[in-house]
C-alpha positions in Angstrom: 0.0 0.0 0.0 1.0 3.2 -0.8 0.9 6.6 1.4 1.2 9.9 -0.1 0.6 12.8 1.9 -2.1 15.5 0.7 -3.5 18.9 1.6 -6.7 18.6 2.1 -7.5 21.5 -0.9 -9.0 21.5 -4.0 -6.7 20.6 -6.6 -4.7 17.8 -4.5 -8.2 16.3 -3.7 -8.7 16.7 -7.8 -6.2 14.3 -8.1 -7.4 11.8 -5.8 -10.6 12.1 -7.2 -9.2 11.4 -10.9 -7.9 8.8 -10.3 -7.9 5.2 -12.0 -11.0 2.8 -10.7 -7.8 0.2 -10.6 -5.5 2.5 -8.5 -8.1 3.5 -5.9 -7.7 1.0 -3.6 -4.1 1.1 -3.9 -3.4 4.1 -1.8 -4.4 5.3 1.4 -3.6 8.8 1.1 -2.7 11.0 4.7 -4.7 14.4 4.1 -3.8 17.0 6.2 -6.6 19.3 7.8 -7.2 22.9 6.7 -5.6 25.0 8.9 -7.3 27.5 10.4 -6.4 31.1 10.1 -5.3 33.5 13.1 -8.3 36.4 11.9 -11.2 33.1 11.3 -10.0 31.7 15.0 -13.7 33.2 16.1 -15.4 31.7 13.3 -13.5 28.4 13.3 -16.6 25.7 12.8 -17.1 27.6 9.1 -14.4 25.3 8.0 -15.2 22.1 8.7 -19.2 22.1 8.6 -18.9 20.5 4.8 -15.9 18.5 5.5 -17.7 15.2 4.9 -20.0 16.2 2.2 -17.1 17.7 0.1 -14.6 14.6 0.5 -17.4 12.0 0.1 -18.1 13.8 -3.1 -14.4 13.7 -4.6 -12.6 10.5 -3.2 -15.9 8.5 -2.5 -14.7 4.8 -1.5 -11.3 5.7 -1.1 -9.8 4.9 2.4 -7.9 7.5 4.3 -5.6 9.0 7.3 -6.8 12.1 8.5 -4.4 14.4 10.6 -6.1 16.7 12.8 -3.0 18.6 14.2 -2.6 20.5 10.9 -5.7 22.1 11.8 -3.9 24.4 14.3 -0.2 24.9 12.5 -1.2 28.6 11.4 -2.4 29.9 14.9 0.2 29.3 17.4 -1.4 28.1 20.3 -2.3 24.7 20.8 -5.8 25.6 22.9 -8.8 23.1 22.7 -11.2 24.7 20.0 -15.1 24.0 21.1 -18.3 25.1 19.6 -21.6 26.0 20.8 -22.8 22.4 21.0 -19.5 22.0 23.3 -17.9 19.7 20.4 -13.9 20.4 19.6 -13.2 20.3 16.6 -11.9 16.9 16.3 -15.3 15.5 17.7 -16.8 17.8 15.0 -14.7 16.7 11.6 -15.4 13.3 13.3 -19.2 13.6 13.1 -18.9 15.1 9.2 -17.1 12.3 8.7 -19.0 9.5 9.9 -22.2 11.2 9.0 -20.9 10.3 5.2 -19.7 7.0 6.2 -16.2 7.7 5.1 -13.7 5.0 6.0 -10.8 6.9 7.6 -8.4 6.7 10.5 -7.7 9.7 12.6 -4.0 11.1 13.0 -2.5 12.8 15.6 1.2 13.8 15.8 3.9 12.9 18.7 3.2 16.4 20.2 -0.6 16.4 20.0 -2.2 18.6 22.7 -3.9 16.1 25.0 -7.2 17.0 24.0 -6.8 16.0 20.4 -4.8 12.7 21.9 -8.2 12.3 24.5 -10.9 13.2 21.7 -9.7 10.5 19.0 -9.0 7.8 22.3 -12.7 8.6 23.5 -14.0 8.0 20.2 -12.9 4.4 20.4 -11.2 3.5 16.9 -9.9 0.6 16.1 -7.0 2.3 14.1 -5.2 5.1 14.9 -2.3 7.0 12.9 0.3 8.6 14.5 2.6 11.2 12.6 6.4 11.7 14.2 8.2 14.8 13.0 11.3 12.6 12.9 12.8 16.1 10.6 12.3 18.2 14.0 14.7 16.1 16.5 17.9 14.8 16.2 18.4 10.7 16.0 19.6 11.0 20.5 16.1 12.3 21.3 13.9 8.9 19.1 14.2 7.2 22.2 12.8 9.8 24.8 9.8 10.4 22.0 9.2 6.9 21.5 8.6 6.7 25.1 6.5 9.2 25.1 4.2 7.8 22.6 4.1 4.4 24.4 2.0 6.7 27.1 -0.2 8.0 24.4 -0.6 4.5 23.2 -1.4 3.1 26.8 -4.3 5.4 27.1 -6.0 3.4 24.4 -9.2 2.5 25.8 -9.8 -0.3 23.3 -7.5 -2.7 21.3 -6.1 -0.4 19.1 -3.9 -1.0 16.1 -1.6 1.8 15.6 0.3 3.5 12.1 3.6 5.0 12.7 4.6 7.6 9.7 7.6 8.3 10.6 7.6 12.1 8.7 11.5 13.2 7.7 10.0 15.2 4.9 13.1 17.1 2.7 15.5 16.9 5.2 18.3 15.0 4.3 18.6 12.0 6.4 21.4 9.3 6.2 20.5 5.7 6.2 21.6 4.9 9.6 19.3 8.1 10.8 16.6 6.9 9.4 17.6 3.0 10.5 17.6 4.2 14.2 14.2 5.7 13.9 12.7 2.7 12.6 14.8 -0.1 15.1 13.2 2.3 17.9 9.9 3.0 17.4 9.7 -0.4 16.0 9.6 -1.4 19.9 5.6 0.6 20.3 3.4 -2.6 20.3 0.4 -3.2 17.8 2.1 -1.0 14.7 3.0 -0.5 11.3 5.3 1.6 10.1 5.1 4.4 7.2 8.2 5.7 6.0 7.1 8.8 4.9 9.6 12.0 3.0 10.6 13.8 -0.6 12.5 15.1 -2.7 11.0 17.4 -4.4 11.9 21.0 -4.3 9.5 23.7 -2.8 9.5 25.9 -5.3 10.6 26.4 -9.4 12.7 29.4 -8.8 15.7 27.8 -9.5 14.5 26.7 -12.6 15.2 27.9 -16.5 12.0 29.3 -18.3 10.7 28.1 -20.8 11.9 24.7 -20.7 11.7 21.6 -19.4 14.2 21.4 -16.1 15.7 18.2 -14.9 15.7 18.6 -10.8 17.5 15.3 -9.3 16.2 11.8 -8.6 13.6 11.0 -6.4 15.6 10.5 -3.7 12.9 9.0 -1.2 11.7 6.2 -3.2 15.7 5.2 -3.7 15.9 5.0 0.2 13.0 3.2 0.6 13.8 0.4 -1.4 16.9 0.1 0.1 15.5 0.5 3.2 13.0 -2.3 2.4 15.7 -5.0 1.9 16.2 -5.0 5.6 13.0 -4.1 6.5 10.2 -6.1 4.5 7.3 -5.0 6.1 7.7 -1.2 6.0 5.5 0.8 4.4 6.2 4.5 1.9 4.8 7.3 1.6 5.6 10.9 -0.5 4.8 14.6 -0.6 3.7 14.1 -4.2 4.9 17.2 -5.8 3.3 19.4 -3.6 5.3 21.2 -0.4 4.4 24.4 -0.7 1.5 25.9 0.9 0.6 29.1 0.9 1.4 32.2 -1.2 3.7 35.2 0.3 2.3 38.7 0.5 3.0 40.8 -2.3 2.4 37.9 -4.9 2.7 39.5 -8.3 1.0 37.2 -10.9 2.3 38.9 -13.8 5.7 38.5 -12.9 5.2 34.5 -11.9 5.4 31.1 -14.2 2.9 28.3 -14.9 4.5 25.2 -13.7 4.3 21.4 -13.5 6.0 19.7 -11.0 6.4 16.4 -13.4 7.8 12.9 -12.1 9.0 10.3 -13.9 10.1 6.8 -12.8 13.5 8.0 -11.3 13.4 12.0 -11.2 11.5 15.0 -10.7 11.3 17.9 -13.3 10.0 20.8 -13.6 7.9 22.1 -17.0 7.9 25.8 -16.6 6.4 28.9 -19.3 7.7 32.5 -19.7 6.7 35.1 -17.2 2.8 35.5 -17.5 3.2 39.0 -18.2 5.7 37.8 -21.6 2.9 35.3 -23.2 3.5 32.8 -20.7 0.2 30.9 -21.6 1.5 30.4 -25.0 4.9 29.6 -24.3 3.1 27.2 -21.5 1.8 25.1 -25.2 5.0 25.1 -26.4 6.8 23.4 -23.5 3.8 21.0 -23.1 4.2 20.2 -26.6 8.0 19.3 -25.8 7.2 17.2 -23.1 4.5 14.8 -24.5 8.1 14.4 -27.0 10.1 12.8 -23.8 11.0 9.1 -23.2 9.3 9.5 -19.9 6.2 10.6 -20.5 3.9 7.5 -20.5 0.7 8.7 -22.6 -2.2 10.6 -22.6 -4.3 7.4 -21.3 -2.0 7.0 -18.8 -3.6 9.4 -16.3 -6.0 12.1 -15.6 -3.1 14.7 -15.7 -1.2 13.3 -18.8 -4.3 13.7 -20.7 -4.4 17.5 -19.7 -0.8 18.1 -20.6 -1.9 16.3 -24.2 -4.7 18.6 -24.7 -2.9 21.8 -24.0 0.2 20.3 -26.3 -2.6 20.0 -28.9 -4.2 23.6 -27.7 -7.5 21.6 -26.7 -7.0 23.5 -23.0 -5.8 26.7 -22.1 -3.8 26.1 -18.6 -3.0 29.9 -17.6 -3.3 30.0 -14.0 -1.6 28.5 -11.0 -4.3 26.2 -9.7 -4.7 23.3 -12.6 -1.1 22.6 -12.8 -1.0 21.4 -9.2 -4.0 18.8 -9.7 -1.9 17.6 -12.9 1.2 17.1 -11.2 -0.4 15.5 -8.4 -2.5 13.1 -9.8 0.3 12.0 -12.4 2.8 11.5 -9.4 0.1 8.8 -7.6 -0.5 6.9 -10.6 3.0 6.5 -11.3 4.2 5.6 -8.3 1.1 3.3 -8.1 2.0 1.5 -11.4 5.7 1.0 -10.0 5.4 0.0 -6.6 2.1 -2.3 -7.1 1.7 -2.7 -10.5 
């Protein structure tokens, strides 16, 4: 099986919800809550009371991990949010959730406030995901968070079944780093582990216009199937081609690219236009054009997003903004890391 991690936003949900039938059940993606903004902290619920009606719409039958913590990463304080019906919001996505009989395990991370840690417990799952930071502590300090977890995971009211994703996103990690990580927190009973990181760069603004940019390999997968020689039953998971989140202040769109962070079997690339202010929508068909030319691309059949780079190669599509290309990228990244690690 096969764990990418998602933001839970439009166009990364568009490429879940694209798809193959045949590759659906092959994943189990991790989608990260929407975070809630510092000036919407009094108006909090807004963003979650269609959380089960809009993924139920898009990903439909498709199993997932749901981390609540993300929920909080923009505010800076980790206080319990509650409602007028006295439900936090974990209780409350949980509720949406079930109400659309979506089949998901809730996540918390290694630093969870307790009331996220006690909501999920309460609720009685069978299954429950834990995300460790593993990029936000040095390899001395596994052992006193491992240890730490084994209290979360005593407070387990039920039999519970835990998933480890042991989280070293883009920081570089050498094999015995990651080794230690795994031989300890192998010892937390009733787990599986997710090795879960990228290489992918955050941004194209290293990158030549108006071409198609060779980045480096994908680094992860590489560790992980070394990794999986010694340890069979570990599991891997990716940031797709997505890291970053938001955009700075001050974003000029004139003076920005259109973009497709593009994978092939062994390395990441980046297909990038002229400035949009110097005909970067037509420049975008010309480098589309280019790459449907390239050993590695597989077809328009192939998935939802190589079909939309074929139709703007072919000027079928217009793709002028900033928001299509990430759904493209995304949902050509799953399926081909689907085909190659499960056929």
């Amino acid at each position: 099986m096969y764990y990418p991690l998602l933001k839970n936003n439009n166009n990364e949900i568009k490429a879940l919800k694209n798809l193959k039938d045949s590759s659906r059940s092959k994943l189990i993606p991790i989608i990260e809550s929407k975070r809630i903004k510092p000036e919407n902290i009094n108006n909090w619920e807004s963003s979650f009371n269609t959380l089960g009606r809009y993924l139920s719409e898009r990903i439909e039958n498709i199993r997932f991990i749901y981390d609540f913590n993300t929920a909080l990463e923009d505010l800076g304080s980790d206080e319990e949010l509650i409602n007028n019906k006295n439900q936090n919001l974990v209780s409350l996505c949980v509720e949406k959730m079930q109400e659309k009989n979506l089949e998901f395990t809730p996540c918390l991370q290694h630093d969870s406030p307790e009331w996220i840690i006690n909501t999920i417990f309460d609720l009685n799952f069978a299954e429950v995901a834990i995300r460790i930071r593993c990029h936000d502590f040095k390899a001395s300090l596994d052992e006193l968070v491992m240890q730490n977890i084994k209290k979360i995971v005593d407070s387990a009211k039920v039999e519970t079944r835990f998933i480890l994703i042991l989280d070293f996103y883009n920081h570089p990690a050498t094999t015995k780093r990651i080794q230690n990580a795994i031989n300890t927190f192998a010892n937390i009973p009733y787990s599986d582990l997710i090795y879960l990181a990228t290489a992918c760069p955050e941004d194209a603004s290293k990158t030549s216009a108006h071409s198609i940019n060779l980045i480096g390999p994908r680094k992860e997968l590489n560790m992980y199937l070394e990794l999986k020689k010694e340890y069979p039953d570990l599991s891997f998971g990716d940031y797709t081609t997505r890291l970053k989140g938001k955009v700075l202040s001050g974003f000029n769109n004139d003076n920005s690219y259109i973009k497709i962070f593009y994978s092939s079997e062994s390395d990441y690339y980046i297909v990038k236009s002229k400035m949009i202010k110097d005909d970067g929508e037509e420049s975008f068909y010309e480098v589309c054009q280019e790459l449907i030319e390239q050993d590695f691309y597989p077809g328009e059949d192939f998935s939802y997003g190589d079909s939309e780079i074929k139709k703007c190669a072919d000027k079928k599509i217009a793709i002028s903004g900033h928001q299509a290309p990430i759904a493209i990228g995304v949902n050509h990244h799953l399926e081909t890391t689907i085909n190659q690690m499960l056929g």
